[in-house]
C-alpha positions in Angstrom: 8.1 -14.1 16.8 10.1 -17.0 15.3 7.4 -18.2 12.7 7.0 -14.0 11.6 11.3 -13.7 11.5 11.1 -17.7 9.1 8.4 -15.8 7.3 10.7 -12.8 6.1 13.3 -15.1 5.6 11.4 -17.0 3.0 10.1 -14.2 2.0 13.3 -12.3 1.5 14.6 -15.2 -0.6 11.2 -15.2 -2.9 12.1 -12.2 -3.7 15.7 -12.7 -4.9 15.3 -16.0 -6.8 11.9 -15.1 -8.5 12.6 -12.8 -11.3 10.5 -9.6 -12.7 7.3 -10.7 -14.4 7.9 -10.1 -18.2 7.9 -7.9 -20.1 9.2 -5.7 -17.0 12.7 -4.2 -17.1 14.8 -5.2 -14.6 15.6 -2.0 -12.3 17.4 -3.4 -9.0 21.0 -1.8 -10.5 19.4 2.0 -11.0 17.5 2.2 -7.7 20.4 2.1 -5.0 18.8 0.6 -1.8 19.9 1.3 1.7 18.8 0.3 5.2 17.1 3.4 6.7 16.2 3.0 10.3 14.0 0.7 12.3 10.7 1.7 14.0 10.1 1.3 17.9 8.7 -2.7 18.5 5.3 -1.3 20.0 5.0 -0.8 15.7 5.4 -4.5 14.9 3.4 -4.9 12.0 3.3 -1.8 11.2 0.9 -0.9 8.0 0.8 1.8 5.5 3.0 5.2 5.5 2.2 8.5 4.2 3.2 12.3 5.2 3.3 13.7 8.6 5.0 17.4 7.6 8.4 18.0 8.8 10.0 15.7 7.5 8.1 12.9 9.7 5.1 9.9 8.7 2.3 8.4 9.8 2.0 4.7 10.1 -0.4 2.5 11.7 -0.7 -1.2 12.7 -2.4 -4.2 10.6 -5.2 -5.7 11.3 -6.8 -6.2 15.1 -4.1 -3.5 16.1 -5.5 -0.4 17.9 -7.5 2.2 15.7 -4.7 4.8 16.1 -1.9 6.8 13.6 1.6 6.7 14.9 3.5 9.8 13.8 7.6 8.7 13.6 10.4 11.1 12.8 13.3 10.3 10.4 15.2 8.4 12.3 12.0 6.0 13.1 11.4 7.0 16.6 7.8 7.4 17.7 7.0 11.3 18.2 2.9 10.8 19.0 0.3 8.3 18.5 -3.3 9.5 17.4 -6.0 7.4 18.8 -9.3 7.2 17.0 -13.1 6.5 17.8 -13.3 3.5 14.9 -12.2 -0.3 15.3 -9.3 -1.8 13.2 -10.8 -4.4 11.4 -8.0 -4.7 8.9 -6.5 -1.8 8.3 -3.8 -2.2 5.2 -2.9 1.3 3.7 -2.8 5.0 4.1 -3.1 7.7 1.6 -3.4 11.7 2.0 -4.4 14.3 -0.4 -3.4 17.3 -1.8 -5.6 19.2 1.2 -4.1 17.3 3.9 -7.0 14.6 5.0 -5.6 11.3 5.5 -7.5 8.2 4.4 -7.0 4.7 5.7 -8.2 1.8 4.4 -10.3 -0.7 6.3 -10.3 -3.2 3.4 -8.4 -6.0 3.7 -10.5 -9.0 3.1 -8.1 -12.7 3.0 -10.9 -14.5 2.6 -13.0 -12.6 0.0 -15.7 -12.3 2.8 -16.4 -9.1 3.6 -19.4 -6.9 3.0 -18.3 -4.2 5.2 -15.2 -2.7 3.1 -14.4 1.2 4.4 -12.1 3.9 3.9 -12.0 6.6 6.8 -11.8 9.8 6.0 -9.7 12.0 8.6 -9.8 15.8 8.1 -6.8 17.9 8.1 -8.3 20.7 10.4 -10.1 19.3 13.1 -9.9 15.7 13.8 -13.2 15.0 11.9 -13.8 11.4 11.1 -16.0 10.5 7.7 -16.5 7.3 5.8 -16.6 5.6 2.4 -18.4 2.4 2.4 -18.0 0.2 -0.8 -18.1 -2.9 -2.2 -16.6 -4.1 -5.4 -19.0 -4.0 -8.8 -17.7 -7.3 -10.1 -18.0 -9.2 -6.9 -21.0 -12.0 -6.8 -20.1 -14.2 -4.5 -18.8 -14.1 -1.0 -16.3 -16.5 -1.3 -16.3 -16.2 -4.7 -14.5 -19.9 -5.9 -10.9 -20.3 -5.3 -9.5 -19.6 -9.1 -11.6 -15.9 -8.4 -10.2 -14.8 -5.3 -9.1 -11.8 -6.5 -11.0 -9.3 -3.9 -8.8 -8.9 -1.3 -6.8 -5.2 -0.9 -4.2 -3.9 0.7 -2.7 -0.8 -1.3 -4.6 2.3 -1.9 -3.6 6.1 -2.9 -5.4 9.3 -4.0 -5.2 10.8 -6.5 -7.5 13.4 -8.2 -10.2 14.0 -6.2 -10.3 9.9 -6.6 -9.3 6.7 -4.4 -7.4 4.4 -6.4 -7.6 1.0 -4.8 -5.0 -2.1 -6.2 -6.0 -5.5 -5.6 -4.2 -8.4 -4.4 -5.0 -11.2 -6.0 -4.8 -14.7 -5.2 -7.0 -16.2 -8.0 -6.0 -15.4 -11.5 -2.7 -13.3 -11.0 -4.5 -9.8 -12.5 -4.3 -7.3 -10.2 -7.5 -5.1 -10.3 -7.3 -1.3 -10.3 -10.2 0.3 -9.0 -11.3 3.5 -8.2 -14.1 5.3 -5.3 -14.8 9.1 -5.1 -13.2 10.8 -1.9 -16.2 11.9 -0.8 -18.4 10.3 2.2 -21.1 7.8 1.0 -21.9 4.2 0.0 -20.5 3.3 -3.6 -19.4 0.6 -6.1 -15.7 0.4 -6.7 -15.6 1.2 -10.7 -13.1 -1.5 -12.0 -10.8 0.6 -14.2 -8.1 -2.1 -15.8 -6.2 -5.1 -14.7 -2.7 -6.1 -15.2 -0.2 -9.0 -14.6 1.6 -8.8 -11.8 3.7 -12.0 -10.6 3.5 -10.8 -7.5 0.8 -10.2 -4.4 0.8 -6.6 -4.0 0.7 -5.3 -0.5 0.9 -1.2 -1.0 0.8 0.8 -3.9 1.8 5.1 -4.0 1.7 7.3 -7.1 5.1 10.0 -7.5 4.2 13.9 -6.7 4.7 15.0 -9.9 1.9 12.4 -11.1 3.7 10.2 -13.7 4.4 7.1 -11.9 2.5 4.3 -10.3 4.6 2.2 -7.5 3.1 -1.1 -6.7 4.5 -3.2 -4.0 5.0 -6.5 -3.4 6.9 -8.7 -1.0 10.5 -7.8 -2.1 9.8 -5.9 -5.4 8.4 -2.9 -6.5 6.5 -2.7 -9.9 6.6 1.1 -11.7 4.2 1.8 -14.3 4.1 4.9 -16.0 0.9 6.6 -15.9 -2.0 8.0 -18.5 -3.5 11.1 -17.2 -6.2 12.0 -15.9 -7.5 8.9 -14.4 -3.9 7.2 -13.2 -4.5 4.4 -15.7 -1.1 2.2 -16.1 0.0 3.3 -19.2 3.3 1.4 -19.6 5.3 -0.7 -17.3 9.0 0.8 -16.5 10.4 -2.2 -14.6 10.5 -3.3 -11.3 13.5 -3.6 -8.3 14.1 -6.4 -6.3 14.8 -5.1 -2.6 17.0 -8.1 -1.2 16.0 -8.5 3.0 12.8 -6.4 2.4 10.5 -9.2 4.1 7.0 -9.0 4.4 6.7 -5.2 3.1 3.5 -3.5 3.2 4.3 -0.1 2.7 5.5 2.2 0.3 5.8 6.0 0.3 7.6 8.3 -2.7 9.5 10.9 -0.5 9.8 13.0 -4.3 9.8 12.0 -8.0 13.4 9.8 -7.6 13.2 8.1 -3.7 11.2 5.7 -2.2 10.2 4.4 1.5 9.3 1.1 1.5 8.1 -0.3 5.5 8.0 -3.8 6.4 6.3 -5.9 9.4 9.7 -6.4 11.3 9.5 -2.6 11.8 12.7 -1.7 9.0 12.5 0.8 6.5 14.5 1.1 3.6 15.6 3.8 1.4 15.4 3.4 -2.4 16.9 5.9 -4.4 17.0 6.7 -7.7 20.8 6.6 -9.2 22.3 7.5 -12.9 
């Protein structure tokens, strides 16, 4: 407990003393950011946040936690936990389409090891379980060498009828966007673009409307406008600094102008959009 609260500490001041990677525009002053509750400490670590209905999310622990969804209401309290017949290996994200199935993401890989990368597939109607096994096209080696680590994910989001996975790299500083079908089966992840980002990024959400890409990172969020149809990022809009965010690893647009943004400790903070 003391080495994760030094962790967000450092973390926290990372964030304030590093500035926006160029060219982006500094956004901190038009997103007003507010405390928003705390979840219950059985969600310590808590990964990944997405749409419950009513008003409430699911969430889920990182990696080695239980294989189980935790539904929370506004004010952060637990409501119901959803256990599942899969292990958590290291689960990083969660992501739901416009149907309802939820998809969580069994890919995160700190050593640019893994062979067995997933998504799980989890049907809105009846509880159904499928999966997407992948691997990433450009990958050769596992490790690859240390300048090429750059295969390790945590942030995913759908978008249509496609998975669009972000990478966080820890080799060259490009973050890779990929993309998967949502459909069971074994596939490579097709490596769509990279871009500079100063930043490990740790979740990543697109807006309901479609035209905007959040990536987060610990303390910032990145905001890329977007080139339809395929979610490309088209432009970057700027990015806000989110003073005493920690180690955050989620990120959720509530609509067009508000984000949720979760961190480890179990806070969640409120970022809305402001004239």
């Amino acid at each position: 407990m003391f080495s994760a609260k030094i962790i967000a500490i450092l973390l926290s001041l990372r964030a304030l003393l590093i500035p926006c990677c160029p060219p982006q525009q500094e956004l901190s002053k038009r997103y007003h950011a507010r405390a928003y509750t705390r979840m219950p400490a059985a969600l310590a670590e808590s990964s990944g946040l997405e749409h419950a209905g009513g008003g409430s999310f699911w969430t889920m622990r990182d990696s080695g936690g239980p294989a189980a969804l935790y539904r929370i209401g506004a004010d952060g309290q637990l409501l119901d936990t959803l256990s599942l017949p899969l292990r958590n290996i290291d689960w990083e994200d969660l992501a739901r389409d416009t149907e309802g199935n939820l998809y969580i993401g069994d890919f995160g890989n700190n050593q640019n090891r893994r062979r067995n990368l997933m998504i799980y597939r989890l049907s809105a109607t009846g509880g159904k379980v499928d999966t997407i096994q992948f691997h990433w096209e450009d990958q050769q080696n596992f490790p690859p060498p240390k300048e090429a680590l750059n295969y390790d994910c945590e942030a995913f989001f759908w978008h249509a009828g496609k998975l669009h996975l972000f990478t966080k790299s820890r080799g060259d500083g490009y973050v890779r966007h990929y993309s998967v079908p949502d459909q069971p089966g074994t596939y490579a992840a097709e490596l769509l673009e990279s871009t500079f980002v100063k930043d490990l990024v740790t979740a990543a959400d697109i807006s309901p409307d479609g035209s905007t890409i959040a990536l987060l990172t610990y303390g910032k969020v990145y905001l890329f406008a977007v080139k339809a149809p395929d979610a490309h990022l088209q432009q970057a809009l700027g990015c806000i600094r989110i003073p005493g965010a920690g180690q955050s690893e989620a990120i959720l647009f509530i609509n067009n102008t508000s984000i949720l943004v979760g961190n480890e400790t179990r806070k969640l903070i409120f970022l809305q959009l402001g004239n």
